[in-house]
C-alpha positions in Angstrom: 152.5 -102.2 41.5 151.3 -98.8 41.5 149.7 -97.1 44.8 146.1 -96.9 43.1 146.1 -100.5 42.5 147.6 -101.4 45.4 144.6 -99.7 47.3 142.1 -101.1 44.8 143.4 -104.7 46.2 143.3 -103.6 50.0 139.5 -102.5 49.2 138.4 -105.9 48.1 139.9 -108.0 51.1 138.5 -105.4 53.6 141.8 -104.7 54.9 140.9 -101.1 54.9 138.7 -101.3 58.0 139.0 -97.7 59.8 139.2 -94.2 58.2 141.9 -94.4 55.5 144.9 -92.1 55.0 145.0 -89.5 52.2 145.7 -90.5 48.6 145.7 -88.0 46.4 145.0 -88.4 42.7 148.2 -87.0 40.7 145.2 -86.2 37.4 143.6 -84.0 39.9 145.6 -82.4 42.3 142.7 -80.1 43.5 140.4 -81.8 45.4 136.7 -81.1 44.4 134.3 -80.4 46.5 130.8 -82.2 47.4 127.2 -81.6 46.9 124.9 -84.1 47.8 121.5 -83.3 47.4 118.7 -85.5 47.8 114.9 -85.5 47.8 112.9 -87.0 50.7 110.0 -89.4 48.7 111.0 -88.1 44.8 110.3 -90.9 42.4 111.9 -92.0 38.9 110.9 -89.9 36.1 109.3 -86.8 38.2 111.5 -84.1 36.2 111.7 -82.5 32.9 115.0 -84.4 31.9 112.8 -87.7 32.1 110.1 -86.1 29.6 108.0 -85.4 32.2 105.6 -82.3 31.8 103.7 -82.3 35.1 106.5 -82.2 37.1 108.8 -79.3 36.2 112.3 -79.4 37.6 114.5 -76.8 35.8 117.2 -77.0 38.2 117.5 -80.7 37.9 117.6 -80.4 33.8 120.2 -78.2 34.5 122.6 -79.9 36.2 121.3 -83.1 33.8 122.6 -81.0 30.6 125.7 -80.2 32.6 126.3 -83.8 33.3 124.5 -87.0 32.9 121.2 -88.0 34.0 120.8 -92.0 34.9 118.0 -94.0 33.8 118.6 -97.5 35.9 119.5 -95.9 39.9 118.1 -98.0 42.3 118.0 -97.8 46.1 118.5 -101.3 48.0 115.7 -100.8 50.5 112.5 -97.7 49.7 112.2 -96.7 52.8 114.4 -93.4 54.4 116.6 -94.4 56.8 117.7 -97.5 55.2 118.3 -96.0 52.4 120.4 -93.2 53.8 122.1 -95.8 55.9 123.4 -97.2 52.7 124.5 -93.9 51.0 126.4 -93.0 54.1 127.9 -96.0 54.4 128.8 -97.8 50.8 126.6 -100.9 51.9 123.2 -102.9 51.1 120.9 -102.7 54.1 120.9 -106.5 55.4 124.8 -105.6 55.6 123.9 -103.0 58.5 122.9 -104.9 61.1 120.4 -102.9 62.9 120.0 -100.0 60.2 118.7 -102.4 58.0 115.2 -101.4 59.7 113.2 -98.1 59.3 113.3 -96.3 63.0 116.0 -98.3 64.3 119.4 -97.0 65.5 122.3 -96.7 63.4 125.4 -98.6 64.5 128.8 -96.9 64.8 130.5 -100.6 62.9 130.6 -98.9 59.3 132.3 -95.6 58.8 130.6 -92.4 57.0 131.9 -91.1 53.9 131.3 -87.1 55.6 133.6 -88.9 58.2 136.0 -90.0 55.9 136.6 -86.9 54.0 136.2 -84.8 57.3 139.6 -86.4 58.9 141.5 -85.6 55.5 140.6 -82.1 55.7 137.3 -81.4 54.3 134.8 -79.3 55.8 131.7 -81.2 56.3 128.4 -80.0 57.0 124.5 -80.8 56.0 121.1 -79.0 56.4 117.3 -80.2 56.5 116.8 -84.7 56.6 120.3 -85.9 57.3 120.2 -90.0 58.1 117.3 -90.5 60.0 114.4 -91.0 61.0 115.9 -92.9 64.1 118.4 -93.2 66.7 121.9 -92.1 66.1 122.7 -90.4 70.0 122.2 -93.9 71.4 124.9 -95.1 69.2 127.3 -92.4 70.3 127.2 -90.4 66.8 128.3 -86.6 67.9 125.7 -85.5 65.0 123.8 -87.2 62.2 125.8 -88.8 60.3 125.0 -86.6 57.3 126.9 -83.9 58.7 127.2 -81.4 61.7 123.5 -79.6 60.8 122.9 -76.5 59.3 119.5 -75.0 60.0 119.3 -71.8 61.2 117.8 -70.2 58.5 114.1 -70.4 57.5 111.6 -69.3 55.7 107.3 -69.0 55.2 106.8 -71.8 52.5 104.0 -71.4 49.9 101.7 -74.3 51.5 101.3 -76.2 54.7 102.8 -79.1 54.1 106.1 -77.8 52.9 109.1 -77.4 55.4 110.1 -73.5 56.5 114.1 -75.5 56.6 115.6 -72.4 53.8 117.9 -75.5 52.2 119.7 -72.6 50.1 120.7 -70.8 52.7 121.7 -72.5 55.7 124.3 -74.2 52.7 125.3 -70.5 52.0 125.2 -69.9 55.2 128.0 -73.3 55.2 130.0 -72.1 53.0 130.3 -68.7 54.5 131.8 -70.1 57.5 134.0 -72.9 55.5 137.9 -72.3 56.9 139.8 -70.5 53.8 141.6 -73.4 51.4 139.4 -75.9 52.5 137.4 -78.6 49.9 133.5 -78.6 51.3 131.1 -81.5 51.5 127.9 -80.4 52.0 124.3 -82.8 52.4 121.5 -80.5 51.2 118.3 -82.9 52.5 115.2 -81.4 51.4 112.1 -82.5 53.7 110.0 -82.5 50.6 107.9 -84.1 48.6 107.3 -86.0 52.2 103.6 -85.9 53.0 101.4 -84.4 54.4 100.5 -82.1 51.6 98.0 -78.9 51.8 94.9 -80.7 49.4 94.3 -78.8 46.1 97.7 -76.9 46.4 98.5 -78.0 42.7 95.5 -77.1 41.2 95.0 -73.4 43.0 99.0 -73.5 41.5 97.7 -74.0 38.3 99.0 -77.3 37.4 95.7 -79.2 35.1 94.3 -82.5 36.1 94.6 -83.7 32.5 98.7 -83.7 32.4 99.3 -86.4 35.0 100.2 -89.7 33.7 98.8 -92.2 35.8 100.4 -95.5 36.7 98.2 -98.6 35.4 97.8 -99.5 39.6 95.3 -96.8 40.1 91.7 -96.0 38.7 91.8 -92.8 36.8 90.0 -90.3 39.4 90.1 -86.7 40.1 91.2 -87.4 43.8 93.8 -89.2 42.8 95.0 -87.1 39.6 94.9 -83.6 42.3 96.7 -85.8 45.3 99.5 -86.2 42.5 99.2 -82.7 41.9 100.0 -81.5 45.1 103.1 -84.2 45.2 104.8 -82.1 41.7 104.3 -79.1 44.2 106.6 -80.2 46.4 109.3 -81.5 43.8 109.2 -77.7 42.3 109.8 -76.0 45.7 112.6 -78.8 46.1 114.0 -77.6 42.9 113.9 -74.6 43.7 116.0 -74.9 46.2 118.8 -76.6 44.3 118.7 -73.6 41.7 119.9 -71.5 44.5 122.2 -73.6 45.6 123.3 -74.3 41.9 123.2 -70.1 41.3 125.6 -69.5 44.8 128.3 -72.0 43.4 128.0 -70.1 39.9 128.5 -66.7 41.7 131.4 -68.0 44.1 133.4 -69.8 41.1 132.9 -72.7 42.7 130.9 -74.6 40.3 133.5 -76.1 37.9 135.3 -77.9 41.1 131.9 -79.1 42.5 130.5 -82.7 42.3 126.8 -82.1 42.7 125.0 -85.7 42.8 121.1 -84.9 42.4 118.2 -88.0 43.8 116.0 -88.9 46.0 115.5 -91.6 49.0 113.2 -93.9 47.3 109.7 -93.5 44.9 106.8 -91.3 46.1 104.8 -91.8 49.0 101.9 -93.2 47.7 100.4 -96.8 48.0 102.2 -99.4 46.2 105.3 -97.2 45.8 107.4 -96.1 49.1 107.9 -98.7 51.1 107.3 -101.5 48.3 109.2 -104.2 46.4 107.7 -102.6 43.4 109.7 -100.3 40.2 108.4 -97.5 41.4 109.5 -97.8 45.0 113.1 -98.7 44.5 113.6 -96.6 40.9 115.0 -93.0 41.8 116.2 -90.2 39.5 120.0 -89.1 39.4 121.5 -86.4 37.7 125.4 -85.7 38.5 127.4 -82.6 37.1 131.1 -81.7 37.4 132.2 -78.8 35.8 134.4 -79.2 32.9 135.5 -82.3 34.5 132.9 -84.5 33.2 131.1 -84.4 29.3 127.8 -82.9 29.5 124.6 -83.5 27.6 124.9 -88.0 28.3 122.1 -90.1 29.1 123.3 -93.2 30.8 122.1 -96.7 31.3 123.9 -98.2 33.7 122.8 -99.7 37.4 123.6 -98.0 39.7 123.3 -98.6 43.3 122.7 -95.8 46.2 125.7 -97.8 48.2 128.3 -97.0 44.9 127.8 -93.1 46.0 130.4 -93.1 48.8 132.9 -95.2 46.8 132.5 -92.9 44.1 133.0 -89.6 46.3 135.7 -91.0 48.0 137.7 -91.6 44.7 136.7 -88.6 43.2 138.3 -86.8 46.2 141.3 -89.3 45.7 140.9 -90.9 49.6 140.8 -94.5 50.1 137.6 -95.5 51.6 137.0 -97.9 54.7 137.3 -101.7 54.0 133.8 -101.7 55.4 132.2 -100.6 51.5 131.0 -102.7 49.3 129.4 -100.7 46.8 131.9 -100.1 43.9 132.5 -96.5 42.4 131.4 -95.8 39.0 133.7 -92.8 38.5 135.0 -94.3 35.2 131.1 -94.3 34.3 131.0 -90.5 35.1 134.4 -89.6 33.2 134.1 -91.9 30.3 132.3 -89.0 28.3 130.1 -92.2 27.2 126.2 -92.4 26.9 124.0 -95.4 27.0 125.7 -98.4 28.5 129.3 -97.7 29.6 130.3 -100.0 31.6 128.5 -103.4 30.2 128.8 -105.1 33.9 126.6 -102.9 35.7 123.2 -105.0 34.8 122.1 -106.3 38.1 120.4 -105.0 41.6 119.8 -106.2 44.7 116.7 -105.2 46.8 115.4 -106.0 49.5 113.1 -105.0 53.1 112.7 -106.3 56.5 110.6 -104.4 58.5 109.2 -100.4 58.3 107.0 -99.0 60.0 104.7 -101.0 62.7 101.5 -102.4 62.7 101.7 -106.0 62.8 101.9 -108.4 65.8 104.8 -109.0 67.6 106.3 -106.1 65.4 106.8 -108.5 63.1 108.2 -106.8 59.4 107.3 -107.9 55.5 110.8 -109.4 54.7 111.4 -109.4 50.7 114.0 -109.9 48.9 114.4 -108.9 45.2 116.5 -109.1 41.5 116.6 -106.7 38.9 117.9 -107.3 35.5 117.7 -104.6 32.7 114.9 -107.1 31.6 113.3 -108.4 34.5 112.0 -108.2 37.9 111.9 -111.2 40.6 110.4 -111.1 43.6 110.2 -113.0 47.2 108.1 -112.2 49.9 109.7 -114.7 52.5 106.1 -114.1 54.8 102.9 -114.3 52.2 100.5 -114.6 54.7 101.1 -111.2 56.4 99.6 -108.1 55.2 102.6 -106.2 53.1 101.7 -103.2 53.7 100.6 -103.6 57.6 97.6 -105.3 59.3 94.2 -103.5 58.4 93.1 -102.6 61.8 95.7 -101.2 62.5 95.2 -98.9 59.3 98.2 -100.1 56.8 100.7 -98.3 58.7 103.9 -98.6 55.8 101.9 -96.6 53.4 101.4 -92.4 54.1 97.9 -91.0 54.5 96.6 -88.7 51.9 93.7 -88.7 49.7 94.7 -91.4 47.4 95.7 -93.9 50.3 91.5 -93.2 51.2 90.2 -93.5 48.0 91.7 -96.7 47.3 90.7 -98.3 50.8 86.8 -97.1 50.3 87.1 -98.9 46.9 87.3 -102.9 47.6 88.3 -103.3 44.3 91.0 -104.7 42.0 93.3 -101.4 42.8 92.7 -101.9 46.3 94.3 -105.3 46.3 97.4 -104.4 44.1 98.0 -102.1 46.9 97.2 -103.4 49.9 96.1 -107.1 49.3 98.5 -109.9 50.5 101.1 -111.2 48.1 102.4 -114.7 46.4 105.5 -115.9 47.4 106.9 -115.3 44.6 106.3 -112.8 41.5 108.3 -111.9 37.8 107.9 -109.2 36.0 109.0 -108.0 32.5 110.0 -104.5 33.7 110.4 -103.8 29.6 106.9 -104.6 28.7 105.2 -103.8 32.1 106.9 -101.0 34.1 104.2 -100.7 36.0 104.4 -104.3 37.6 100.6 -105.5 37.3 101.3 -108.9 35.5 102.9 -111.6 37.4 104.7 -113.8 35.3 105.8 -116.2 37.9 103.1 -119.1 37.4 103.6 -118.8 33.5 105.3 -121.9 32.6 107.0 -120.2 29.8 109.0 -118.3 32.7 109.6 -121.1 34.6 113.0 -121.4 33.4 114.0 -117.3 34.2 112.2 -117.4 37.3 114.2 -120.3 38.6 117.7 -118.3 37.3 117.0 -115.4 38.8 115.9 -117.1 42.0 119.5 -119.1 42.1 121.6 -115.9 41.2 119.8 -113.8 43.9 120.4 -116.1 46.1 123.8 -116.6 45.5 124.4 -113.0 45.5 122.6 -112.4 49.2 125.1 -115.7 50.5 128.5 -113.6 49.0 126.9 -110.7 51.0 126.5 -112.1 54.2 122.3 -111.8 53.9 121.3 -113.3 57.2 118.0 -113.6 55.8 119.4 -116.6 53.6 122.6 -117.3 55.8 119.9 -119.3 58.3 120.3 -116.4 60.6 116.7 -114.6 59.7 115.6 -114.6 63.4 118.1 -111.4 64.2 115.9 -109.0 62.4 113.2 -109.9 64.6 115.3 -108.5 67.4 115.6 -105.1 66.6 113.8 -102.1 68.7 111.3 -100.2 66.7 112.6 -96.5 68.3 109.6 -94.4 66.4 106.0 -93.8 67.6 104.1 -96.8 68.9 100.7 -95.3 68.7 100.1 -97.3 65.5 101.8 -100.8 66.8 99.3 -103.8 67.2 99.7 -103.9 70.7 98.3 -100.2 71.1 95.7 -100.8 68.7 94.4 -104.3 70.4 94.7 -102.0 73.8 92.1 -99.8 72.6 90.1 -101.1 69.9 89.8 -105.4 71.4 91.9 -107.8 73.2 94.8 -109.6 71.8 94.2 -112.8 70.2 
């Protein structure tokens, strides 16, 4: 049995539950280094390499041509810091105990892949939105666990809204102080395209009304049409930063022994997207490039999941991982030099949410779990008679403010309740025919049969994973401490505005 193999066993029983030793790959005996970058709020198909043309992202094309660009990446909960929790870690939210949650601590049970490759000799490091927001000093992390932070550098950034964090050179600043010899792996976290944005910053940019394409949940309206605006904003000056970073690995040599992974966190923040059990929320963009290690110019199909990132580092730096991942590495995806649909298994994704942000009583979250075939969507929302996107007094608390969340909520309307209206207890959707989710197939008899299938495999799925939402064990996520701002809870809010019923 050869040592690869060997480990590939060790993997799958979790034997491997600390920081692994070394294992080097004898195809590679250099060991590349890292780039992660990731977006904070950047949604599927925002970037020229999608066809977009509102939303221009040069540097992303780039490294799309260089590499591959994914068309099916999917985060297991769209919301940040459960999402980041499960890129650190190799592992689907309700697998995290208390990081399953938005503003909740993050446990020290699951090893970090920076971790990993730190103790076999990498120099580790990351600038702007590491893991977070949350607790992670509680916990006894020395750091974030994205990395030991970079920030010192800053700059004026064209609008308000916009972070001064200079992403591009704090990581040259990184690699400036990176010990001679050593690989790097760096966690470039761009703030943006995070609200709050400066109103009307897209138009004064020049970007036109007319060129947004508007999903089929929202009235076509100037507000709305400029708030998107002012999101593509963001996404350039995000981009922007990447082609510096891209440009400093050209001029250093480094680039053809970089792995530079491109997304985001989870869809935009608007209403019915972050946050939500809809396409849009969980769908992200991915482009990877690897030098001359990988073909360039392929579009693939395959799932992927946010928790097969750290797998997929780890064996691209030839370490073992911990025993503690369960995402699976699609590095034979990435080397194949294959487009469309390389590896025929990848067809199926988990997703799911307990609780984000307050604003309900007791604390209480929206728990949902979710399937996704290349086909079709099904959806449960364990709790339809709360408000999915938080109670209205207390001003729908898991979806952003900005001019779009207003418009909507002045408008009682049909687009009102797609975004903020209570939900069935269950919902289907033919993600082929209506990407935009806004027709429920679930009470069509004629999907009785699908619905019931994807209900059985879903929950089959969440048992093999250890879901305590369907293990009987539901009541822990109840349990754990919101650590963000309380002023919007519905304890304040009953404080102030009545008295608790």
């Amino acid at each position: 049995m050869s040592s690869l193999s060997r480990r590939d066993l060790l993997l799958r029983s979790g034997a491997l539950t600390g920081i692994a030793p070394f294992v080097a790959h004898a195809q590679r005996p250099k060991q590349p280094n890292i780039l992660f970058v990731i977006a904070d709020d950047w949604g599927f198909g925002h970037a020229g390499a999608y066809g977009c043309n509102w939303v221009r992202t040069p540097a992303f094309d780039r490294v799309a041509k260089q590499g591959v660009v994914f068309t099916n990446t999917f985060t297991s909960n769209p919301k940040c810091s459960p999402c980041r929790a499960t890129i650190l870690t190799g592992r689907n939210t309700w697998q995290l105990k208390e990081a399953v949650n938005h503003y909740s601590i993050m446990p020290r049970d699951f090893p970090v892949y920076p971790d990993v490759l730190e103790q076999t000799g990498y120099f580790v490091g990351s600038t702007g939105k590491g893991w977070g927001p949350g607790d992670f000093k509680s916990t006894g992390w020395p750091h974030n666990p994205a990395g030991l932070p970079f920030n010192k550098h800053t700059l004026t950034p064209p609008t308000s809204g916009i972070a001064p964090n200079d992403y591009a050179r704090n990581f040259q600043d990184f690699l400036e102080q990176r010990p001679k010899g050593k690989p790097f792996c760096f966690w470039l976290g761009g703030q943006e395209p995070h609200r709050p944005y400066e109103p009307g910053s897209g138009l004064r940019a020049g970007k036109k009304l007319a060129d947004v394409k508007l999903p089929a949940y929202y009235p076509d309206n100037k507000i709305i049409r400029s708030d998107l605006l002012d999101y593509a904003l963001e996404v350039e000056w995000f981009d922007q930063h990447l082609a510096r970073a891209l440009d400093h690995l050209d001029r250093t040599g480094e680039a053809d022994n970089t792995l530079v992974i491109v997304t985001s966190d989870h869809g935009m923040p608007f209403p019915r997207v972050k946050g939500q059990i809809y396409e849009h929320g969980f769908h992200i963009p991915l482009a990877i490039a690897w030098g001359k290690n990988i073909a360039g110019g392929r579009t693939v199909d395959d799932f992927i999941n946010t928790r097969d990132f750290a797998p997929t580092i780890l064996e691209a730096a030839g370490v073992a991982g911990p025993g503690t991942i369960t995402g699976s590495s699609f590095l034979n995806v990435l080397t194949s030099g294959k487009s469309g649909t390389v590896d025929a298994s990848r067809n199926l994704m988990l997703i799911g949410k307990e609780r984000h942000d307050i604003g309900r009583p007791n604390d209480w979250g929206y728990p949902v779990r979710a399937i996704r075939t290349p086909e079709f969507l099904y959806i449960r929302n364990y709790e339809p008679d709360r408000w999915p996107s938080g109670n209205p007094e207390t001003g729908y608390r898991n979806v952003d403010d900005g001019p779009t969340k207003d418009f909507l909520l002045a408008h009682f309307d049909e687009y009102y309740e797609m975004s903020f209206g209570k939900r069935p207890r269950e919902a289907l959707y033919n993600v082929k025919s209506d990407p935009d989710n806004v027709r429920d197939l679930a009470t069509d008899p004629n999907y009785a049969e699908t619905k019931r299938k994807l209900r059985e495999k879903m929950e089959e799925l969440l048992r093999s994973e250890g879901d305590p939402r369907v293990l009987g064990h539901a009541d822990f996520f109840d349990t754990i401490e919101y650590t963000g701002p309380k002023d919007h809870s519905w304890a304040q809010w009953m404080k102030h505005n009545g008295t608790a019923r």
